[in-house]
C-alpha positions as CSV (number, residue, x, y, z in Angstrom):
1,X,33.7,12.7,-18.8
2,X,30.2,11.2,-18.3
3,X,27.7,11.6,-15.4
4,X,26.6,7.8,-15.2
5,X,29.1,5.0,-15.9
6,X,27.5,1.4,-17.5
7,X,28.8,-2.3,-16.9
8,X,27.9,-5.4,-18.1
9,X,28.5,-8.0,-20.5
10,X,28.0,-7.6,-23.8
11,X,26.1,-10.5,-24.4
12,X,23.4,-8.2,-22.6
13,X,24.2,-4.6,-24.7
14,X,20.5,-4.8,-26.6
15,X,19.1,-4.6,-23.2
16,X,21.6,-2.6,-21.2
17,X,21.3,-0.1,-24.3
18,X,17.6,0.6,-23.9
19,X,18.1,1.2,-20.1
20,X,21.5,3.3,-21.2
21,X,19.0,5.4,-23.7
22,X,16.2,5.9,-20.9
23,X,19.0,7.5,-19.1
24,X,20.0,9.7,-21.3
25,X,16.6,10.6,-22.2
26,X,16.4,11.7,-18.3
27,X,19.0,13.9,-19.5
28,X,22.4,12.4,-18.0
29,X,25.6,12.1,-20.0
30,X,26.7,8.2,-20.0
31,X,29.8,6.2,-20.8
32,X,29.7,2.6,-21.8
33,X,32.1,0.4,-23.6
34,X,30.8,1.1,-27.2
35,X,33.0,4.7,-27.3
36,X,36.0,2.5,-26.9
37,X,38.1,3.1,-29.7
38,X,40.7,0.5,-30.4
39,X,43.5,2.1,-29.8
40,X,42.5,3.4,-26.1
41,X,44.7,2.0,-23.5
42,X,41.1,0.4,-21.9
43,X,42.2,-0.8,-18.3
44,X,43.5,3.5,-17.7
45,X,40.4,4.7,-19.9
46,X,38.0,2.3,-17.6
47,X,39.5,3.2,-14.6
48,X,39.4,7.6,-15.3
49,X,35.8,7.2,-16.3
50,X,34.6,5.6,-13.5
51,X,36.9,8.1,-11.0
52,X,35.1,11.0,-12.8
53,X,31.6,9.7,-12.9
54,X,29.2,10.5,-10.5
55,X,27.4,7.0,-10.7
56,X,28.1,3.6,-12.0
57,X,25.7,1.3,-13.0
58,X,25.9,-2.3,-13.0
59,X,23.8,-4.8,-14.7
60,X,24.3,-7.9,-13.7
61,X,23.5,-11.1,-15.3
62,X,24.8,-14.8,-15.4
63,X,27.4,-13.7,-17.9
64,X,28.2,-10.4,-16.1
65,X,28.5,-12.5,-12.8
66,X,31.6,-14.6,-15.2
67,X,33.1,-11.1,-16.5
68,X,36.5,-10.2,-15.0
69,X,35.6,-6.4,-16.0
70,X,32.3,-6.2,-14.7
71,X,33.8,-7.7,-11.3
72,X,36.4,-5.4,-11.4
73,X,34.3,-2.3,-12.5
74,X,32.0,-3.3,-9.6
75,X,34.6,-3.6,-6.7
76,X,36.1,0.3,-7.9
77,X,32.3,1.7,-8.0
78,X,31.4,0.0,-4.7
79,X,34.7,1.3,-2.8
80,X,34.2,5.1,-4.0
81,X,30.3,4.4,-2.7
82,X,28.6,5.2,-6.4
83,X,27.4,2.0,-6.7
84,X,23.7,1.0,-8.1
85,X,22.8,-2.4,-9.2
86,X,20.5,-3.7,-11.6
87,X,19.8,-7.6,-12.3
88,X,18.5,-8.1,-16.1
89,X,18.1,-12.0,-15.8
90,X,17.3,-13.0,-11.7
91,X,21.1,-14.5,-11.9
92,X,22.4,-14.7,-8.3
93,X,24.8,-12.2,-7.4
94,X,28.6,-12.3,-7.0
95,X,29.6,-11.9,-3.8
96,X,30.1,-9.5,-2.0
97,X,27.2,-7.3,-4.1
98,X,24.4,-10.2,-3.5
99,X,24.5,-8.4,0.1
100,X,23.8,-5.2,-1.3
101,X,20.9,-3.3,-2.8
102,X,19.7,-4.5,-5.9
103,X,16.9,-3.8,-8.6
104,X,15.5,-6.2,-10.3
105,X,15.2,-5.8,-14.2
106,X,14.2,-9.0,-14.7
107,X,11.0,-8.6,-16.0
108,X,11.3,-5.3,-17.6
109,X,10.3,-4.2,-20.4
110,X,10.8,-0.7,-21.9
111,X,8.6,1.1,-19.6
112,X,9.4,4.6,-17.8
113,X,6.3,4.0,-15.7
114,X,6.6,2.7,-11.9
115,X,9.1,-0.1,-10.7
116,X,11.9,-0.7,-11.3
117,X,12.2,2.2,-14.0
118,X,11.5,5.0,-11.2
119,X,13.8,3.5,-9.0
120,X,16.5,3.6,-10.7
121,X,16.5,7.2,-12.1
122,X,15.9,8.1,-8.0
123,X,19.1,6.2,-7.0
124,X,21.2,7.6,-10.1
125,X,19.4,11.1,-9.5
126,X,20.2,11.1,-5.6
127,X,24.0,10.4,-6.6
128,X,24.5,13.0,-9.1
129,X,23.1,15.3,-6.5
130,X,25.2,14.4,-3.8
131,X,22.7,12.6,-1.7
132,X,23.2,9.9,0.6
133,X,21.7,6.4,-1.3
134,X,20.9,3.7,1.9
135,X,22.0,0.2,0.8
136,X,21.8,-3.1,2.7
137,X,24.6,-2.2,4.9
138,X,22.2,0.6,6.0
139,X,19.1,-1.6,6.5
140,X,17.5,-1.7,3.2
141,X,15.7,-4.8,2.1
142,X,19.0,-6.5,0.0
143,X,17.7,-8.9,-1.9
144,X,15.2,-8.8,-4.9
145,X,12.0,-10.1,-5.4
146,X,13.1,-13.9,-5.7
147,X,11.5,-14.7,-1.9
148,X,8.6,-12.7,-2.4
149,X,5.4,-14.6,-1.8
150,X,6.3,-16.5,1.0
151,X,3.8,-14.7,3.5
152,X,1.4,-17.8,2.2
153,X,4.2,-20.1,4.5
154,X,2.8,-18.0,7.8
155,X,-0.9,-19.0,6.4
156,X,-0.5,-22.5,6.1
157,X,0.7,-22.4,9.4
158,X,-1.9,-21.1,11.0
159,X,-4.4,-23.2,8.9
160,X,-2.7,-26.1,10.0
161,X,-3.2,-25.4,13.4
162,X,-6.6,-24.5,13.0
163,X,-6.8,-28.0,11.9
164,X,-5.4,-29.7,14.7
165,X,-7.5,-27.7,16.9
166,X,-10.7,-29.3,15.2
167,X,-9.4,-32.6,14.9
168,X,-8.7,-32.3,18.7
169,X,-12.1,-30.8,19.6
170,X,-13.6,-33.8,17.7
171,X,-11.8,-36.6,19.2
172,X,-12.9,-35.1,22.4
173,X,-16.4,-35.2,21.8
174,X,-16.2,-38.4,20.6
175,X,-14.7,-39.9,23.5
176,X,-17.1,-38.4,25.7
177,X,-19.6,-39.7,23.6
178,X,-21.2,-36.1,22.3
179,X,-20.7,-36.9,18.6
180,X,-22.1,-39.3,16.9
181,X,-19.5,-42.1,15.6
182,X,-20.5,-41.6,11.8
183,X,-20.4,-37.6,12.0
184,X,-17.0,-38.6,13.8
185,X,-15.8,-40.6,10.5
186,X,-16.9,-37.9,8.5
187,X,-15.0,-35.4,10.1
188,X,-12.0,-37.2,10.3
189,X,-12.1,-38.1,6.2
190,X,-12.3,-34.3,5.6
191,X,-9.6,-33.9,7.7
192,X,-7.5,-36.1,6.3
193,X,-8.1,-34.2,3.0
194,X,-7.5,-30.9,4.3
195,X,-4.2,-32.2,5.8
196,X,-2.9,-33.4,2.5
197,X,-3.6,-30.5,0.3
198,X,-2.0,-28.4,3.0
199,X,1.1,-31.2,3.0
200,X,1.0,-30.3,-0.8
201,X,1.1,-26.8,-0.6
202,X,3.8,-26.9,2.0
203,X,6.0,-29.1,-0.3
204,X,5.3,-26.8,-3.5
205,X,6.5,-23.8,-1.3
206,X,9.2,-25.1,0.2
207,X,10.5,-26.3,-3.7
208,X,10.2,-22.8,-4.3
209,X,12.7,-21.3,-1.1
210,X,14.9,-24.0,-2.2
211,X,15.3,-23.2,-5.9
212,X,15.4,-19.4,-4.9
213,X,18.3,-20.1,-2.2
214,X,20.3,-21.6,-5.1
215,X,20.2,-18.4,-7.1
C-alpha cells in the first residue's frame, strides 16, 4: 500500500508522471494506474488503495473533468477528507471540487523551487502527518489564479472619477467665466481621450472576467 494515491487521465501521464516522480523523490511511496496488471479486478484494487493511502492526488484537466474514474476517484478521496487538487491545463473544475482548494499546475514546468511545487509537497506532507489541511470550506481562497489581476478594475475606477471631478471643476470655471473658452476646449478634447482609453481598458477587462467565468 502506497502513501500518496494519483488520478487523472491518461491523456495527461507525461505530465502527471513528472509530478508523480517529484513525489517520490520527496521520498513518498505512490500508487497510480501504471502498476495495474491486467488481471487486477481494478474497480476493488482502486477502491483498497485509495482506503489505505494517506493522500490522493488529483490532477485535473479537460479530459480528467470527462473521466468517470477520475470523478469517482475524486468523490471517495474528498469524503474520507485526503483530498488535494492540482489543475495541469486551467480547465474548469467539475463540480462540486471547483469549490474547493485547488493548485494550479498550469504553467509548470519541472521545477521543485517556489509555487505551486512547494505547495503541494506541504499539503501532501501535512496529510501524511496527520495534520489538518484548510480548504475552501474552511476559508481558503478556492479558486486559482484565473481572476487574478483584476485589482486594475478598482484603478480605473477611481481614475474615472478623478476624471469626472476635473471635467466638473472645468465646466465650473467656465461658466463662471474663470477659464478661458480655448483652454476650456482643450481640456475637454483631453478628456474625451482620457475617457476612451479608460472605456477601452474597461472593455478589455471585462472580456477577461467573462472568458474566465466560463472556465
Amino acid at each position: 500500500m502506497a502513501d500518496v494515491f494519483v488520478s487523472y487521465s491518461r491523456s495527461n501521464r507525461d505530465r502527471v508522471a513528472a509530478i508523480s516522480g517529484g513525489l517520490q523523490q520527496v521520498g513518498y511511496s505512490l500508487w497510480w494506474d501504471e502498476r495495474l496488471q491486467p488481471s487486477d479486478d481494478y474497480a476493488m484494487l482502486i477502491e483498497s488503495e485509495i482506503d489505505a493511502a494517506s493522500c490522493v492526488v488529483v490532477a485535473w484537466s479537460g479530459a480528467a473533468r470527462q473521466s468517470l474514474w477520475v470523478r469517482a476517484e475524486a468523490n471517495e478521496a474528498l469524503d474520507a477528507g485526503k483530498l488535494v487538487q492540482l489543475n495541469l491545463d486551467s480547465s474548469r473544475l467539475p463540480l462540486p471540487f471547483t469549490m474547493l482548494h485547488f493548485l494550479d499546475f498550469s504553467r509548470w514546468g519541472g521545477e521543485r523551487q517556489g509555487s505551486p511545487w512547494q505547495d503541494l509537497q506541504g499539503r501532501v506532507g501535512a496529510m501524511l502527518r496527520g495534520e489538518p489541511v484548510a480548504d475552501a470550506r474552511a476559508g481558503e481562497a478556492p479558486r486559482g489564479p484565473a481572476l487574478q489581476g483584476l485589482g486594475r478594475t478598482a484603478l480605473l475606477g477611481w481614475a474615472a472619477i478623478v476624471l469626472a471631478a476635473l471635467i466638473a471643476g472645468a465646466v465650473a470655471m467656465a461658466a463662471t467665466g474663470r477659464l478661458a473658452p480655448a483652454l476650456f476646449d482643450g481640456l475637454a478634447l483631453g478628456a474625451l481621450v482620457l475617457a476612451i482609453l479608460l472605456l477601452g481598458m474597461t472593455a478589455f477587462l471585462l472580456l477577461r472576467v467573462s472568458a474566465a467565468s466560463r472556465r
